[in-house]
VOLO-270375 format. One line per 3 residues: for each residue x, y, z of C-alpha. Coordinates in pm, whole numbers, always signed. Example, Ala and Ser with C-alpha at 12.3 -4.5 7.8 and 13.67 -1.06 7.14 Angstrom:
BEGIN
+1230 -450 +780; +1367 -106 +714
// end
This chain:
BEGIN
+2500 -389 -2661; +2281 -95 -2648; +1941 -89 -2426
+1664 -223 -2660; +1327 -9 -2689; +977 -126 -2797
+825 +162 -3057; +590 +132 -3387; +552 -270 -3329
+935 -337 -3348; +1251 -399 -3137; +1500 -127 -3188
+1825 +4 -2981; +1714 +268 -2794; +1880 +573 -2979
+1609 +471 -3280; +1376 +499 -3062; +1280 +877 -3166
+977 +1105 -3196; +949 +1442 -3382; +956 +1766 -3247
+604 +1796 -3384; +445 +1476 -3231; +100 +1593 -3070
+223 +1457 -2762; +519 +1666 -2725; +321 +1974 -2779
+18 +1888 -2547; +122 +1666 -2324; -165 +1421 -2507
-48 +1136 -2375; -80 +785 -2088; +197 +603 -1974
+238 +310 -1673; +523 +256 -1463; +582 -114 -1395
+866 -278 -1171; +1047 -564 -1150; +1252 -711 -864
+1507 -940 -891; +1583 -1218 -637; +1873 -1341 -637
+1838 -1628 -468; +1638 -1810 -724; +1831 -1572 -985
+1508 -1460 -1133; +1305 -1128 -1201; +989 -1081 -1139
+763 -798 -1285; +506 -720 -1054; +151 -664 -1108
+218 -634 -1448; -118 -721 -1610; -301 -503 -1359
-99 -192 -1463; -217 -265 -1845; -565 -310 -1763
-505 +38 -1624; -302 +191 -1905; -545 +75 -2165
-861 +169 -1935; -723 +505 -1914; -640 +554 -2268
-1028 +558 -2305; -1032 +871 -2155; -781 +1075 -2434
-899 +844 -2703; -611 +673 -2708; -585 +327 -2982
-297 +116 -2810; -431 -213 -3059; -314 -467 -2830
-497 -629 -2554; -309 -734 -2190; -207 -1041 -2305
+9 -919 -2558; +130 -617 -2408; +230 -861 -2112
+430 -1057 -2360; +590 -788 -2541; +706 -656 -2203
+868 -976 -2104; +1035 -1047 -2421; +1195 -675 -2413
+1329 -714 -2049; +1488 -1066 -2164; +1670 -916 -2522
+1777 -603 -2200; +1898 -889 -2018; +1830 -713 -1668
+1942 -889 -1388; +1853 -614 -1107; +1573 -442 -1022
+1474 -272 -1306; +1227 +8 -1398; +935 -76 -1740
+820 +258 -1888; +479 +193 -2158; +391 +542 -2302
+100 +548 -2509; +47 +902 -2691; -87 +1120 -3001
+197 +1021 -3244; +46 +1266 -3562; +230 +1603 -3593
-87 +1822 -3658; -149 +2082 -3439; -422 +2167 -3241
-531 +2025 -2877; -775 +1782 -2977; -819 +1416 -2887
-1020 +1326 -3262; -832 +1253 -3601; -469 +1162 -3486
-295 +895 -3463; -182 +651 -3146; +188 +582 -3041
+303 +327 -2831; +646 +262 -2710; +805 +78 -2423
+1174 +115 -2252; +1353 -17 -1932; +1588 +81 -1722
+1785 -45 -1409; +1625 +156 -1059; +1673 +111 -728
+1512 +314 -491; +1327 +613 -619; +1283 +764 -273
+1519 +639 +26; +1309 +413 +171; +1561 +294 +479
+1539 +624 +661; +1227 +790 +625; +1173 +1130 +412
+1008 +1456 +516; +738 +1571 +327; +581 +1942 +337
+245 +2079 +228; +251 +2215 -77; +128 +2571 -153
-15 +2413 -549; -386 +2211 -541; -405 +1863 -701
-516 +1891 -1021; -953 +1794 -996; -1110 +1531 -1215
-1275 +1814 -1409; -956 +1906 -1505; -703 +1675 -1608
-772 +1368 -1439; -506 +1254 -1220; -631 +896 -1201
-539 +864 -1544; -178 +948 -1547; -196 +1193 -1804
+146 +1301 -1893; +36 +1678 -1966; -105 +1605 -1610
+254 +1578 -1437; +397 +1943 -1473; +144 +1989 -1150
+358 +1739 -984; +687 +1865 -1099; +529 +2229 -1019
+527 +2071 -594; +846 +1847 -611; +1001 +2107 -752
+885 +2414 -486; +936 +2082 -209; +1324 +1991 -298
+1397 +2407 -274; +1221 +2434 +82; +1437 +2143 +193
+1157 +1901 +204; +1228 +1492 +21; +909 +1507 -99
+538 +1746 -138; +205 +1706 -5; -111 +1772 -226
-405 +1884 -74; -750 +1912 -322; -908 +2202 -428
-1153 +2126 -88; -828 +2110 +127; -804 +1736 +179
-532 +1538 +168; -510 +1447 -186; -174 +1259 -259
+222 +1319 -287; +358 +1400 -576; +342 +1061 -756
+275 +841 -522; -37 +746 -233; -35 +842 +98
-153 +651 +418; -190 +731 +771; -158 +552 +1076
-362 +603 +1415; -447 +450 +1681; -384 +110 +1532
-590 +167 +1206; -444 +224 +851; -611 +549 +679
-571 +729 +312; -774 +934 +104; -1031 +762 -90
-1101 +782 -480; -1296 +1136 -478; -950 +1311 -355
-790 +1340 -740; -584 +1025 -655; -423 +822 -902
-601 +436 -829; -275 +351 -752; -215 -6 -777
+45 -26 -494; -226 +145 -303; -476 -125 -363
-202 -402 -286; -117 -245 +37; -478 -250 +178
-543 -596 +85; -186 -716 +251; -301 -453 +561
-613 -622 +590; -589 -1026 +516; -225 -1007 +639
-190 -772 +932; -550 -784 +1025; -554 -384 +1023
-890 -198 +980; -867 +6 +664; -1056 +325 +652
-1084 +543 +283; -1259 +852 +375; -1169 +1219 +327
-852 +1306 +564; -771 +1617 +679; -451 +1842 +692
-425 +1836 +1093; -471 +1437 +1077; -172 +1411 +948
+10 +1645 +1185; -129 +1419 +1453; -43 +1061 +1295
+94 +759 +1496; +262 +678 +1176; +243 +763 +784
+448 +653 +460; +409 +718 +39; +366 +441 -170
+365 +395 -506; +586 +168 -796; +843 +423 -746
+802 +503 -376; +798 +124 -305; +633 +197 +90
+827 +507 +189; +800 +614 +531; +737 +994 +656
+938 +1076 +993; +826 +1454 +941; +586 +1703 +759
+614 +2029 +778; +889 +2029 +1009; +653 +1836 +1293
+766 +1493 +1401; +533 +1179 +1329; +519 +1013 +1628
+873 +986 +1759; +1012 +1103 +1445; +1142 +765 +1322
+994 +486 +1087; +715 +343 +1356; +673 -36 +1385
+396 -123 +1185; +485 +105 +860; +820 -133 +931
+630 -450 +965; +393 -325 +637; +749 -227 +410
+884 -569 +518; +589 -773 +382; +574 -565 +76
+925 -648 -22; +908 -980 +52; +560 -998 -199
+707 -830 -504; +1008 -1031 -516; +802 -1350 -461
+887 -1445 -163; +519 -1496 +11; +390 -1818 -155
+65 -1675 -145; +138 -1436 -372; +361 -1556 -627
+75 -1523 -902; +118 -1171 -850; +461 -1158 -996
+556 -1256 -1343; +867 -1466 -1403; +1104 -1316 -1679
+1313 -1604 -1755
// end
């Protein structure tokens, strides 16, 4: 059976699943989409999608910003999502894409007098990023895009050819992954995904006024750093050096899971392998999203 998409309120196999070549979107990049995992566990032979309410108040939060009409509150997004997973019938770890774009073919870059899209798909993912052995990131030579630009704490799909601009220059200098630093020269974010620090015992990342994405993994990991690991939490402006002179770092995001650097710019962190407590932090966030910490089983959203 063919892969089953969500698109203009119906269930259809995913090759019927098509846009123009004069949809808005395609044109400007006039668009918000979400990216939404789920994990299954196979000892209880259930998935789980995770967060997945939180990453719709998001999506629809954000759409406020390009004037986006989704016409569907959490609930029944939520719903919607489960039901497509179970006609998919996943039964691995599998990835939940919601797009939510200017479906009219006028043209013209404006956010007034269109029409919304809204589609969903799935697909099976493992890791995005290798998160087993640690990746080495570089500094990369493009700025973040600012909030007075395209904001990148909306996850504006126009918004994304500045990260495929640094993956891209990243991947040719022999680097896993790029660094973003603001227009100030901060320490922004990687290239879809958050960044933390560790020194001297305390967990560090950039707060909100560094052109982050409010990235919900982010959020997770310094609650679980806090009431779990006791760890003092620090968002603040971070500097370039700081992270030349880390204890520890990793990425994190739905993609990058907790993804731990070993090197940046060709300069160990710390020893130059994944330190203890970025271990001890990846090994609590697995077992969370695949519901294995009773505490936070609400968290995760059974599928069957």
């Amino acid at each position: 059976m063919p892969p089953i998409a969500f698109i203009n309120n119906e269930f259809v196999p995913i090759d019927e699943a098509r846009v123009s070549i004069r949809t808005n979107a395609l044109q400007y990049g006039t668009g918000i989409f979400e990216g939404i995992r789920a994990y299954w566990n196979a000892q209880h032979k259930q998935l789980f999608v995770f967060k997945m309410a939180e990453h719709y108040e998001r999506l629809l939060n954000n759409c406020r910003v390009l004037r986006l009409q989704v016409g569907k509150d959490v609930k029944e997004l939520c719903d919607i999502t489960l039901e497509l997973v179970r006609k998919n019938e996943h039964r691995e770890d599998t990835y939940i894409r919601p797009l939510a774009y200017i479906s009219s073919e006028g043209l013209g870059p404006k956010l007034i007098g269109y029409e919304t899209g809204f589609a969903i798909y799935t697909l099976p993912l493992g890791d995005y990023i290798d998160t087993s052995t640690g990746v080495k990131v570089g500094f990369s030579s493009w700025r973040r895009i600012s909030d007075n630009m395209i904001p990148a704490r909306c996850k504006v799909t126009g918004g994304y050819v500045n990260s495929a601009l640094a993956k891209t220059e990243a991947l040719e200098q022999g680097f896993d992954e790029a660094i973003f630093l603001t227009q100030d020269g901060f320490i922004s974010e990687g290239s879809a995904m958050n960044i933390f620090l560790i020194r001297d015992g305390k967990l560090m990342t950039p707060d909100r006024s560094a052109d982050i994405l409010e990235g919900i993994t982010r959020e997770v990991l310094i609650e679980l750093g806090r009431e779990e690991l006791g760890l003092e939490v620090i968002e603040r402006p971070v500097g370039r050096s700081e992270l030349y002179l880390a204890d520890e770092a990793f990425l994190c995001g739905t993609g990058a899971q907790v993804s731990p650097i070993i090197e940046v710019d060709r300069r160990a962190i710390g020893d130059g392998k994944i330190g203890p407590l970025t271990a001890k932090i990846q090994e609590l966030y697995f077992r969370v999203v695949k519901a294995e910490h009773p505490k936070y089983q609400h968290w995760c959203a059974p599928v069957y």
